[in-house]
LUMMAR-358319 format. One record per residue (C-alpha): residue number from 1; x negated, y, z negated; residue in three letters; chain. Coordinates in nm, 4 decimals. Each point is the difference from the previous one (the first is absolute). Last residue first. Layout:
// LUMMAR-358319
PT,pos,px,py,pz,code,unit
PT,NUM,X,Y,Z,ALA,A
...
// end
This chain:
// LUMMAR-358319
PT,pos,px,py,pz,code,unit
PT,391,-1.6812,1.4401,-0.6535,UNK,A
PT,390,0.2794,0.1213,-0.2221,UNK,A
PT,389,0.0772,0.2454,-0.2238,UNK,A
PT,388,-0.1109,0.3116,0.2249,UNK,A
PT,387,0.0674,-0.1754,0.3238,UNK,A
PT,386,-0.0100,-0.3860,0.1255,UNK,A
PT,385,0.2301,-0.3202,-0.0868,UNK,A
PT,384,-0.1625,-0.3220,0.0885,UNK,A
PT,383,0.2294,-0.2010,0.2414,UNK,A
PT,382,0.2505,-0.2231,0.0162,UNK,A
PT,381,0.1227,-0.0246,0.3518,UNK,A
PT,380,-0.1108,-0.3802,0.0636,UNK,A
PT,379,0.3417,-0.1448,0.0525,UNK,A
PT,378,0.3341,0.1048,-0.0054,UNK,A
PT,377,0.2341,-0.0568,-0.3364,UNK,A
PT,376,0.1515,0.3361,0.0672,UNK,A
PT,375,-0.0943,0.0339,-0.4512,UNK,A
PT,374,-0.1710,-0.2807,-0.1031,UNK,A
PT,373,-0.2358,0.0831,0.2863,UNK,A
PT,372,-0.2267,-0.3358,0.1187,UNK,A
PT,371,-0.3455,0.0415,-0.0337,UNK,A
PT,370,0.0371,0.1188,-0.3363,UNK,A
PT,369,-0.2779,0.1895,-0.1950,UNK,A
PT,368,0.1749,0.0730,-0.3837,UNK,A
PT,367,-0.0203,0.3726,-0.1425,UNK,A
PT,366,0.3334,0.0787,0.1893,UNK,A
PT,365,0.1956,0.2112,0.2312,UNK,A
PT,364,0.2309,-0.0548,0.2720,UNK,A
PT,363,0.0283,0.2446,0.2684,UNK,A
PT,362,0.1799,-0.1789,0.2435,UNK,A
PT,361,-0.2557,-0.0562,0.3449,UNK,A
PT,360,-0.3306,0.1160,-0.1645,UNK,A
PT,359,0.0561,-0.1862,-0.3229,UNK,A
PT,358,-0.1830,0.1466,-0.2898,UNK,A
PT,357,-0.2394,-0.1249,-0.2063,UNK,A
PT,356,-0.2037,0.1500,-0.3040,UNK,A
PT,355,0.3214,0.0694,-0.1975,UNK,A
PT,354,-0.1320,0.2943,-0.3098,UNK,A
PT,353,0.0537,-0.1769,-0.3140,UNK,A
PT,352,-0.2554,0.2243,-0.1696,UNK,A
PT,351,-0.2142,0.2228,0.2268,UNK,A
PT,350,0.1992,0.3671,-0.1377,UNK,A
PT,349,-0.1015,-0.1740,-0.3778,UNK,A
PT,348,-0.3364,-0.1091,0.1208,UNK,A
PT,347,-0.1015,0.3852,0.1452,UNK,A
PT,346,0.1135,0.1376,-0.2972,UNK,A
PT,345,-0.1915,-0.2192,-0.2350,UNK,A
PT,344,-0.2802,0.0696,0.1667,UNK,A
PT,343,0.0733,0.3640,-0.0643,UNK,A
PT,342,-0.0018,-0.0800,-0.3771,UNK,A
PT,341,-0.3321,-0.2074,0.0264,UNK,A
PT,340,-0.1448,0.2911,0.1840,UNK,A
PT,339,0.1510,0.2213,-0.2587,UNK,A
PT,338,-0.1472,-0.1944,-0.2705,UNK,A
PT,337,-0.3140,-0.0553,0.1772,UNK,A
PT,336,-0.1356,0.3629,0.0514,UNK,A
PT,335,-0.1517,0.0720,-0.3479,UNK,A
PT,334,-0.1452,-0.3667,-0.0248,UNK,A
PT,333,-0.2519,0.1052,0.3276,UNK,A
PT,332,0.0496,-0.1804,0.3340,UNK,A
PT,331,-0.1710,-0.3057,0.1180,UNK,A
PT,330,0.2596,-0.2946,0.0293,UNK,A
PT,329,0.2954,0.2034,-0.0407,UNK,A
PT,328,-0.0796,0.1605,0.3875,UNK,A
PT,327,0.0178,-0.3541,0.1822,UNK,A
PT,326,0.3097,-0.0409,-0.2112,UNK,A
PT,325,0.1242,0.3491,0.1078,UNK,A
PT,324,-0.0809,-0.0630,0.3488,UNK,A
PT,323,0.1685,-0.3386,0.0034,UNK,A
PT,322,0.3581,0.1892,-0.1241,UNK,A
PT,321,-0.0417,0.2561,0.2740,UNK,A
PT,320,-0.0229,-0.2969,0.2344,UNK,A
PT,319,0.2838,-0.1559,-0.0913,UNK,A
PT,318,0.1881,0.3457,-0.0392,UNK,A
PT,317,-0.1055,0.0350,0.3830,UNK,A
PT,316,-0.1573,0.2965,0.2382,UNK,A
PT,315,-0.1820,-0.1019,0.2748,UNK,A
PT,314,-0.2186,0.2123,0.1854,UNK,A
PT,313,-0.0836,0.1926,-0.3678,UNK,A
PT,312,0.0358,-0.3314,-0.1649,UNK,A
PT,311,-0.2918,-0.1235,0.2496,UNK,A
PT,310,-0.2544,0.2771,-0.0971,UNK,A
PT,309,0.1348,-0.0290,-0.4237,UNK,A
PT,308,-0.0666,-0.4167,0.0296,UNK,A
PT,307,-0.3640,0.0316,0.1508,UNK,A
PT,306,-0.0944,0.2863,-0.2592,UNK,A
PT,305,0.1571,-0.1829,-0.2627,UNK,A
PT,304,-0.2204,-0.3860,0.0857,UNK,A
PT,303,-0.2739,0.2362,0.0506,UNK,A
PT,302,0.0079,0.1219,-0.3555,UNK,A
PT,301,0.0967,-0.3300,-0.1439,UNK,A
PT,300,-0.2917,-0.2434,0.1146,UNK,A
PT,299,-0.1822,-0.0518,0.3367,UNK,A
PT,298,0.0823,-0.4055,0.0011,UNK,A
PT,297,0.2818,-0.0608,-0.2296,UNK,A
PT,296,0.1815,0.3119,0.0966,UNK,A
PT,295,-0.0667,-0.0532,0.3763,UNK,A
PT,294,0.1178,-0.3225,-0.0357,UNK,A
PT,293,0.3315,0.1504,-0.2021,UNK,A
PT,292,0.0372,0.3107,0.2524,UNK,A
PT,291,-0.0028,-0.2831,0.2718,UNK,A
PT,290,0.2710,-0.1929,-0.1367,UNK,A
PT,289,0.2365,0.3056,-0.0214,UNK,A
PT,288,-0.0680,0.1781,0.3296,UNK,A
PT,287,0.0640,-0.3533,0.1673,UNK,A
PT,286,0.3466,-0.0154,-0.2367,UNK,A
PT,285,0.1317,0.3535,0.1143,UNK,A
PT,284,0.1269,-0.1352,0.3082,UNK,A
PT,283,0.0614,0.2266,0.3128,UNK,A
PT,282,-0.2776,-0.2150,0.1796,UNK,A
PT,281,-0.2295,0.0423,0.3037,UNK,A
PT,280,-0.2651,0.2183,-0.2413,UNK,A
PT,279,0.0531,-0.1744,-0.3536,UNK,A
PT,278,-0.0021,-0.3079,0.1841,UNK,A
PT,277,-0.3240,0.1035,0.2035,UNK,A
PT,276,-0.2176,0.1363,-0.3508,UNK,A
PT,275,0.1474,-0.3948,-0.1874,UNK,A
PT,274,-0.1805,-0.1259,0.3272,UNK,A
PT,273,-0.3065,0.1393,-0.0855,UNK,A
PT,272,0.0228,-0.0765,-0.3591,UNK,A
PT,271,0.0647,-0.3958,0.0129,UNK,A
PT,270,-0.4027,-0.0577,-0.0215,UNK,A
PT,269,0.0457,0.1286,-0.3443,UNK,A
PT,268,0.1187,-0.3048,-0.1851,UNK,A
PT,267,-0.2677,-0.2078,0.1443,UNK,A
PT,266,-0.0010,-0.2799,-0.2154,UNK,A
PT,265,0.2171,-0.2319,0.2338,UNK,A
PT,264,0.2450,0.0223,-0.2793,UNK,A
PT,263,-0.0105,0.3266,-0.0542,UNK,A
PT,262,0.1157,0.0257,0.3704,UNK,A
PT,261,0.2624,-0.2225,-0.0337,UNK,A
PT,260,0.1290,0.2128,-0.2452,UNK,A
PT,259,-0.0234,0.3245,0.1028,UNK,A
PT,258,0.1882,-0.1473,0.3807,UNK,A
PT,257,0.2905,-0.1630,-0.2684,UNK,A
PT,256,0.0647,0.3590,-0.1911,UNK,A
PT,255,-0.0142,0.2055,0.3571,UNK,A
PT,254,0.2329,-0.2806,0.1804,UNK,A
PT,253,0.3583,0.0955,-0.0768,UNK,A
PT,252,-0.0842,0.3883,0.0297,UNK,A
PT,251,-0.0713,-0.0631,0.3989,UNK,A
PT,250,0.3678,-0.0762,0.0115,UNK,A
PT,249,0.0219,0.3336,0.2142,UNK,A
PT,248,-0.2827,-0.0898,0.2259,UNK,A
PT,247,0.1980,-0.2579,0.1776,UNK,A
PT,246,-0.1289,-0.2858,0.2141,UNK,A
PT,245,-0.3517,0.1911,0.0392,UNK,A
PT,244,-0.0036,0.0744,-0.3820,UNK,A
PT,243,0.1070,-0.3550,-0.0726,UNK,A
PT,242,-0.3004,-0.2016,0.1439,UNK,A
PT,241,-0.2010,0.1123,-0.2156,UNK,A
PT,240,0.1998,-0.2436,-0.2482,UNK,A
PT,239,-0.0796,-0.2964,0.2378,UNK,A
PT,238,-0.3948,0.1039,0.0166,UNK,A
PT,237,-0.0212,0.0748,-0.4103,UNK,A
PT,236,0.1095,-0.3173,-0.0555,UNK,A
PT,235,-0.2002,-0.2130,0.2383,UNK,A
PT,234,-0.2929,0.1193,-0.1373,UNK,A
PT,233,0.1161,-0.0391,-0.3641,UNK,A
PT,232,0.0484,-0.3516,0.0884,UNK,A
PT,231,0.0367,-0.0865,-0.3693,UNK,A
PT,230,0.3299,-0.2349,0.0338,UNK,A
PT,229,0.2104,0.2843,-0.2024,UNK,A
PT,228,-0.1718,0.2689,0.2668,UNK,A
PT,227,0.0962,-0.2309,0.2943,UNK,A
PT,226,0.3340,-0.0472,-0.0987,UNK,A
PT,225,0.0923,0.3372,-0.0810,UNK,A
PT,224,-0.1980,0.1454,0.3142,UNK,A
PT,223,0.3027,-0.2108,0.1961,UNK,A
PT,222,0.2714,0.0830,-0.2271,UNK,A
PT,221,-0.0969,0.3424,0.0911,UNK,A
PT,220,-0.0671,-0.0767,0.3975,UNK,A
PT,219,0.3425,-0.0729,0.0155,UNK,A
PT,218,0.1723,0.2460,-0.1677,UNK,A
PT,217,-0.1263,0.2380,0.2062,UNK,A
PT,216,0.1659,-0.1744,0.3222,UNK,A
PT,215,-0.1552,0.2136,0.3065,UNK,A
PT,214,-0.1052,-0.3448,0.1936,UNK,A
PT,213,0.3695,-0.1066,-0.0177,UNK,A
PT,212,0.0814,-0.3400,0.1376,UNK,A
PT,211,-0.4225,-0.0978,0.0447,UNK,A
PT,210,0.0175,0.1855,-0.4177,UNK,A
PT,209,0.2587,-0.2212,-0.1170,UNK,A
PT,208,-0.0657,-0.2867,0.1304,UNK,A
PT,207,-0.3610,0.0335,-0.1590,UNK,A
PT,206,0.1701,0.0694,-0.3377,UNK,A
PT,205,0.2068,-0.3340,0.0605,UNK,A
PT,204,-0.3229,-0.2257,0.0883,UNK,A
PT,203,-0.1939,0.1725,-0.2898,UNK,A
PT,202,0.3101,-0.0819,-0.2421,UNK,A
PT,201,-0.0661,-0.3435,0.1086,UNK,A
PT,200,-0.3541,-0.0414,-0.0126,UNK,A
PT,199,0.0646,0.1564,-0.4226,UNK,A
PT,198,0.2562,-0.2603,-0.0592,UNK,A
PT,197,0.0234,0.0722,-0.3937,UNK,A
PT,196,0.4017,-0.0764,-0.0203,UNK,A
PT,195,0.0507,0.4137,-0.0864,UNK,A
PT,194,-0.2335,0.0906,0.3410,UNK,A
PT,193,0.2615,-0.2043,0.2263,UNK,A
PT,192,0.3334,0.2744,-0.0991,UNK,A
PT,191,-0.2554,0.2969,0.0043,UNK,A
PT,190,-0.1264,-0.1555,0.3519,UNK,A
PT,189,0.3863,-0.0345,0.0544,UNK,A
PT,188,0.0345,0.3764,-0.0360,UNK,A
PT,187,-0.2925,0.0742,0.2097,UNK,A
PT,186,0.1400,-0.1739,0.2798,UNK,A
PT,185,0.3802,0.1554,-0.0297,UNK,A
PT,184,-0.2081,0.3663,-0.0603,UNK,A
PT,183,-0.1437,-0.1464,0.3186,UNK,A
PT,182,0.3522,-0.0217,0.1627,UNK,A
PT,181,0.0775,0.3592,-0.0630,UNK,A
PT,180,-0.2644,0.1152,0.1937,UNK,A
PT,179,0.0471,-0.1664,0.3145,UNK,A
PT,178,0.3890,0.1104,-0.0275,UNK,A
PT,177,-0.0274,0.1458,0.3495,UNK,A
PT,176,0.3523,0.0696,0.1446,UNK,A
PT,175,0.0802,-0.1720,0.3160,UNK,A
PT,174,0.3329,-0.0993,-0.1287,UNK,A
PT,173,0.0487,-0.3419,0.0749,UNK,A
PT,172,-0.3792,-0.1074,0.0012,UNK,A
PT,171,-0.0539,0.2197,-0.3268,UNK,A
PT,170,0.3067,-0.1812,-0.1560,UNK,A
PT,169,-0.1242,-0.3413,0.0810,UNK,A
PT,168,-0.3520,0.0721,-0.1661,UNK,A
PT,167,0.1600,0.1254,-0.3236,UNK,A
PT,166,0.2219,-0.2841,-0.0216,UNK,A
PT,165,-0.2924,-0.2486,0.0341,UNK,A
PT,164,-0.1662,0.2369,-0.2416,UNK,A
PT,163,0.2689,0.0154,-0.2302,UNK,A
PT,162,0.0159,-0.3689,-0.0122,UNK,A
PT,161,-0.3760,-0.0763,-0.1130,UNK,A
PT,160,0.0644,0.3143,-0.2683,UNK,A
PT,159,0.2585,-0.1948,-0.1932,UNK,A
PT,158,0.0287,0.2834,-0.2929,UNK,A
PT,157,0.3379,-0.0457,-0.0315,UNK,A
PT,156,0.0841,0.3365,-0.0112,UNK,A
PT,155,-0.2452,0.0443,0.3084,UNK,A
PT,154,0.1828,-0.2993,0.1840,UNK,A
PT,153,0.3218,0.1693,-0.0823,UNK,A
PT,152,-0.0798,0.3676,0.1669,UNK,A
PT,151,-0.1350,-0.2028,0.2726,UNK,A
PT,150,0.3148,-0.2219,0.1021,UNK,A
PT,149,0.1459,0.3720,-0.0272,UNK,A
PT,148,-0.2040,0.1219,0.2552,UNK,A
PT,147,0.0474,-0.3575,0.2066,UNK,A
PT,146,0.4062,0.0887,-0.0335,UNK,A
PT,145,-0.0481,0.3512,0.1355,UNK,A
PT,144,-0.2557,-0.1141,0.2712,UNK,A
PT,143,0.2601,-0.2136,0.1589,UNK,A
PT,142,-0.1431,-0.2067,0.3217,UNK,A
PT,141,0.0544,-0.3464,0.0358,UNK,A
PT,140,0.3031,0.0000,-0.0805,UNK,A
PT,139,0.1592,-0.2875,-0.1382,UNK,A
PT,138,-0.3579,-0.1298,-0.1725,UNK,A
PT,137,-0.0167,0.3758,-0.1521,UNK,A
PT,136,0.3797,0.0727,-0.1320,UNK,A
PT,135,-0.0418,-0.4086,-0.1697,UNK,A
PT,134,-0.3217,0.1661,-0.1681,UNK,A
PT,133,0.1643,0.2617,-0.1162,UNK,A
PT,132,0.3383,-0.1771,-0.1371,UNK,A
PT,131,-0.2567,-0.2709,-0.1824,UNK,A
PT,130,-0.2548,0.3081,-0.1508,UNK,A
PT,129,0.3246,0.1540,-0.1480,UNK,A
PT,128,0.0991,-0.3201,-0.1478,UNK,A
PT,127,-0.3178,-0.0162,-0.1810,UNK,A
PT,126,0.0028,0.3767,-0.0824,UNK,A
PT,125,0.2909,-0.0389,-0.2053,UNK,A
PT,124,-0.1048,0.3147,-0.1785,UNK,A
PT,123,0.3136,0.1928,0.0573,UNK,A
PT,122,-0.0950,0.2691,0.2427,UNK,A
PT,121,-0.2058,-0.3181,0.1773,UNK,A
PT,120,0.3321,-0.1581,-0.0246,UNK,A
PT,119,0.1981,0.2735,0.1990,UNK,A
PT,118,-0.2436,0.0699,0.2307,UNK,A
PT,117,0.0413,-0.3644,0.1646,UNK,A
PT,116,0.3687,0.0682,0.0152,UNK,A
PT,115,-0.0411,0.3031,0.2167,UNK,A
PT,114,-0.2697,-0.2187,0.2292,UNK,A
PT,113,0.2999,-0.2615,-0.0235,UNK,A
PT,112,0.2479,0.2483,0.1063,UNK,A
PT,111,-0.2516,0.1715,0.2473,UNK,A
PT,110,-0.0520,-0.3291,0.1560,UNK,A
PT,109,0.4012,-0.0790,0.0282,UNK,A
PT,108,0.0816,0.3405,0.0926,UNK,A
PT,107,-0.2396,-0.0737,0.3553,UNK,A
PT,106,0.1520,-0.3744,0.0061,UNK,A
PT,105,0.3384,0.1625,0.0068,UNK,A
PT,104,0.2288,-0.0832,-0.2763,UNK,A
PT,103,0.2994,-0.2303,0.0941,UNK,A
PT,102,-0.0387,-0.2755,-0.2224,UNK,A
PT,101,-0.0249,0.2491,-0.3012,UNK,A
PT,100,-0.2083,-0.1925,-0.3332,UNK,A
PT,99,-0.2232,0.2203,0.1099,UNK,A
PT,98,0.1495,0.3315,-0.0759,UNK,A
PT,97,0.1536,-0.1479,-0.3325,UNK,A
PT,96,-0.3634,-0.0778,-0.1064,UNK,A
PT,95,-0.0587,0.4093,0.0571,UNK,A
PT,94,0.2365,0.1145,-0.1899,UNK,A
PT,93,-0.0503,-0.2391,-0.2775,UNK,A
PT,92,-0.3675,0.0819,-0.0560,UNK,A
PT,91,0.1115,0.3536,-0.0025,UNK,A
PT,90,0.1813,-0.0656,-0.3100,UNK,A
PT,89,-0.2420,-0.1846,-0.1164,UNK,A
PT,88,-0.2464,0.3004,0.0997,UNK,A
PT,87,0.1377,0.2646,-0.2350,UNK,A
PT,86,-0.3062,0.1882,-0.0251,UNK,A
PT,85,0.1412,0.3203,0.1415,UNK,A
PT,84,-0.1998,-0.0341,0.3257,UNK,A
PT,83,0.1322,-0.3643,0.0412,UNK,A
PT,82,0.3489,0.0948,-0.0947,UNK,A
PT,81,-0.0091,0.2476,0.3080,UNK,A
PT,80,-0.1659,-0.2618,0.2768,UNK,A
PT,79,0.2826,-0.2166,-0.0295,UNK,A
PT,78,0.2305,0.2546,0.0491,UNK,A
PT,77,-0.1815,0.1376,0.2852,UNK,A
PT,76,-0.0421,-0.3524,0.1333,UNK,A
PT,75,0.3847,-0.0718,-0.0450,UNK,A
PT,74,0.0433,0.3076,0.1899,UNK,A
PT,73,-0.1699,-0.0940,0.2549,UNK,A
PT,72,0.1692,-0.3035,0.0706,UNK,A
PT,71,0.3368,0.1871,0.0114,UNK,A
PT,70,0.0447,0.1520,0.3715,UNK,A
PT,69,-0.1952,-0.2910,0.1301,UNK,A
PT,68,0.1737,-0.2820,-0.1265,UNK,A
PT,67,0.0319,-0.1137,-0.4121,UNK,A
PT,66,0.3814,-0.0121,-0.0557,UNK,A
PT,65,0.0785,0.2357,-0.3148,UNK,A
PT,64,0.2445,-0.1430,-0.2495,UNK,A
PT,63,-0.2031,-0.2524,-0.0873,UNK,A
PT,62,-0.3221,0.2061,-0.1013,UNK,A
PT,61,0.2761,0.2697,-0.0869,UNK,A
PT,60,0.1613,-0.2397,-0.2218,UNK,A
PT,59,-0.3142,-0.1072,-0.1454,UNK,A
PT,58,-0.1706,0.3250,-0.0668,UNK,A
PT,57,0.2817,0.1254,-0.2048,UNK,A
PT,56,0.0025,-0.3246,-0.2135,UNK,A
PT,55,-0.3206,0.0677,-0.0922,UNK,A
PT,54,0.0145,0.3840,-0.0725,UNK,A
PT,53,0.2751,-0.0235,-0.2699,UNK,A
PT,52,-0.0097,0.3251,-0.1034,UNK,A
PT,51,0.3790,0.0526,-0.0168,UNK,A
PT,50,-0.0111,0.2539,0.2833,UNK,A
PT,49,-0.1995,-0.2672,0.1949,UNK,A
PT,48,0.2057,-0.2829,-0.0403,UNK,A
PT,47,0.3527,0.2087,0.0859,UNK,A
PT,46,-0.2339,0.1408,0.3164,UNK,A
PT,45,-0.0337,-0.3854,0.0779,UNK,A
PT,44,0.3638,-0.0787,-0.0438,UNK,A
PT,43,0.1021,0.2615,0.2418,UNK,A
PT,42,-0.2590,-0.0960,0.2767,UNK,A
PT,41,0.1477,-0.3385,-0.0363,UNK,A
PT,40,0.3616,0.0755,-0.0050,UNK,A
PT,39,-0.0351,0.2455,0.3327,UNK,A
PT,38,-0.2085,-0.2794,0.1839,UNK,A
PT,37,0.2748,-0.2474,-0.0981,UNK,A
PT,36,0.2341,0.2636,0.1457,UNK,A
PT,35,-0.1357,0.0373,0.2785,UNK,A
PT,34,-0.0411,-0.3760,0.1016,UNK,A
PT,33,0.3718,-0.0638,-0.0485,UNK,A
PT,32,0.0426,0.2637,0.2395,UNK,A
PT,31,-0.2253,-0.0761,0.2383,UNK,A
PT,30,-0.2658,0.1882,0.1438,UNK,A
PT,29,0.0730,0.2525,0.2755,UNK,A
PT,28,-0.2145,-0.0153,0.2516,UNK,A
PT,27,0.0618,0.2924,0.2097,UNK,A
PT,26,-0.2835,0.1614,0.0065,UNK,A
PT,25,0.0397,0.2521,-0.2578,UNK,A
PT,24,0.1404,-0.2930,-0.2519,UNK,A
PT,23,-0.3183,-0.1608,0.0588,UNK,A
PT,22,-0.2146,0.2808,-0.0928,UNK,A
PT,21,0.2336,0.0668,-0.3314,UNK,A
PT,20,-0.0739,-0.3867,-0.1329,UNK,A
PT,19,-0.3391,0.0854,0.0762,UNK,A
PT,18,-0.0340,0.3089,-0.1828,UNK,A
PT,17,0.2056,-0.2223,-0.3294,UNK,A
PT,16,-0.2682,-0.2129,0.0250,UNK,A
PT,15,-0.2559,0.2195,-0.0050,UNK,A
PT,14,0.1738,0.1994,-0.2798,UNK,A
PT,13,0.0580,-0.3164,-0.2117,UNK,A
PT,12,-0.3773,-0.0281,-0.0406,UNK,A
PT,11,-0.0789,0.3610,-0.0234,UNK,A
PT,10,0.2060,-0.0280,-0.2995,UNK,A
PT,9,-0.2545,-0.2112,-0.2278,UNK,A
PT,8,-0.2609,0.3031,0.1107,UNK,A
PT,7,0.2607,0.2281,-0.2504,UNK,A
PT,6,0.0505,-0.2458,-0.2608,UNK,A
PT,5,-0.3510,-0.0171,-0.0283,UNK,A
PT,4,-0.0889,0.3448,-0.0380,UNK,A
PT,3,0.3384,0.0754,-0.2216,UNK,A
PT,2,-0.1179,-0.3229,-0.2192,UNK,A
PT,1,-0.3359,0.1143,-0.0557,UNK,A
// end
């Protein structure tokens, strides 16, 4: 690590040392006594660096080197370096030395502090960070790097009320639509709201969420959630049928909760018909699922299997392999239950810690729904994995 840094240490000297060359092209020889402080400086910070002593290095060439257009940049690429590689004190430094420069342009004096501001988010210090950021913002009225990262900390922070007002700025700067990104924001403070017991509240917030976003999924789940816990089955079963015109792949969330409700309302079969559209419009195995188990419970085991085998043969899944063969246990003789039991094993085994979600945008995998990606940290891309093992 010390070759690699002592190496981007030099460019330092070498951009001086390019403009000390420039001006003695042109004519402008400095002087002599200058020289040959520049020449004892350079040479006592290559002494610092060959004995590994990296910090005194950085300060000669920090004084050594007079911050003006030919250098500035290289104090940012420097700066930028120890960042990358973790060492962000040292690029804390860097970068404080920048600004502390009378003469630095107001353009090198925004990305210094905007430089500086990265530096203690990299280091946790994100109340600092949020100070430089915000100070970037009310100097300029437009900067949607600075209100990104203003963002990034709010969501750390979880201070959803400010990441929306950030959120709202940055789409009027930028002309991007983050529409749906502010109602996760909504639906996170209904979450927030719904721990202190202020149902009316978390409606209010759910409703934002949906007038910002009328596709938000998430939405119209906490939504049926609240109604179905409050016994407005009715209502319940409306908000999460909601969620197969929003997005039919999260369809799966709702199949369990739509059963339920139903039961509830005593007519567990009245769901049927629109179980027979999900499993049409849908690439979820989940519809196929909850309908073989009403038509189970209703027609018995043999139609149950003959319904299962017709839509495994469109749709061929271990999940639904491993339903046939418990549809099939239920009936068949003792002489053919070991090995069904034995194959059902199989099927379990191959099913066992399988992820169920999977981030569209990264690839992340997992057996947990999260709205935002732990993984690219974007929003809403979560989604029910689909294929032999899956869905």
């Amino acid at each position: 690590m010390a070759d690699l840094n002592s190496t981007f240490l030099l460019l330092l000297p070498i951009a001086a040392a390019s403009g000390w060359f420039a001006a003695w092209r042109s004519g402008q020889r400095p002087p002599d006594s200058t020289m040959n402080r520049f020449n004892s400086d350079y040479f006592k910070g290559l002494n610092y660096l060959l004995n590994e002593q990296e910090d005194k290095a950085i300060e000669v060439f920090l004084h050594m080197a007079e911050v003006d257009k030919d250098t500035v940049e290289t104090h940012f690429a420097l700066g930028n370096l120890f960042r990358k590689r973790g060492e962000v004190d040292r690029a804390i430094r860097i970068h404080q030395s920048l600004i502390a420069r009378e003469a630095l342009s107001e353009e090198h004096r925004t990305q210094a502090l905007l430089a500086l501001a990265e530096d203690y988010m990299r280091a946790g210090l994100l109340d600092r960070a949020e100070d430089l950021f915000k100070q970037i913002v009310r100097h300029h009225g437009s900067h949607p790097r600075a209100l990104r990262y203003l963002i990034d900390i709010y969501e750390q922070e979880k201070d959803w009320i400010s990441a929306i007002e950030a959120t709202r700025e940055l789409s009027g700067q930028s002309g991007e639509n983050y529409d749906s990104v502010m109602a996760q924001y909504f639906c996170e403070l209904a979450e927030q709201t719904s721990e202190r017991g202020d149902t009316s509240a978390v409606m209010r917030y759910l409703e934002r969420a949906l007038l910002t976003d009328p596709n938000c999924v998430r939405a119209s789940l906490l939504s049926g959630h609240i109604y179905q816990q409050a016994g407005d089955y009715e209502k319940a079963i409306a908000a999460y049928k909601k969620v197969e015109d929003q997005d039919v792949e999260y369809v799966p969330e709702v199949i369990d909760d739509l059963l339920s409700c139903y039961a509830k309302l005593g007519k567990p079969y009245d769901v049927m018909p629109h179980l027979d559209e999900l499993v049409r419009k849908s690439r979820g195995l989940s519809p196929m699922l909850a309908q073989a188990s009403l038509i189970q419970a209703r027609d018995g085991d043999e139609v149950a299997e003959s319904y299962i085998t017709q839509q495994l043969r469109r749709r061929p899944t271990v999940r639904g392999l491993d339903r046939l063969i418990d549809v099939h246990l239920a009936y068949c003789e003792e002489s053919a239950k070991e090995n069904l039991m034995m194959l059902r094993e199989l099927t379990r085994k191959i099913l066992e810690d399988k992820p169920i979600y999977s981030c569209v945008r990264c690839g992340f995998k997992g057996r947990s729904l999260h709205w935002q990606c732990p993984g690219c940290k974007s929003w809403h891309n979560m989604k029910p994995v689909h294929g032999v093992e899956g869905e």
